[in-house]
C-alpha positions, 0 to 999 in steps of 0.5 A: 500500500502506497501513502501519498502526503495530504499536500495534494487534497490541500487546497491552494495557499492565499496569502492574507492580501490578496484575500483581503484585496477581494473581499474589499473588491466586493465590498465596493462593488455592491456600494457601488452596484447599490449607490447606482441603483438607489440614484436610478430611484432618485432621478425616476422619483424627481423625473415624476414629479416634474411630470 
């Protein structure tokens, strides 16, 4: 019977940045994707108003 090390079933090592770096990627993203969407609101609102 052969052994082989666990180090092939290990998933990929990340370091702390690049973990960090995406989770701040998607965190502006839905400020963003959120902002955008709140302001397409805003402009239908006001849009309606003036009607």
């Amino acid at each position: 019977m052969v052994f082989r090390s666990p180090e092939h079933l290990a998933a990929p090592i990340y370091d702390h940045a690049e973990i960090t770096r995406v989770a701040a990627a998607t965190v502006v993203f839905d400020l963003v994707t959120l902002m955008t969407k709140n302001h397409v609101a805003i402009l239908v609102l006001a849009s309606e108003d003036h009607a």
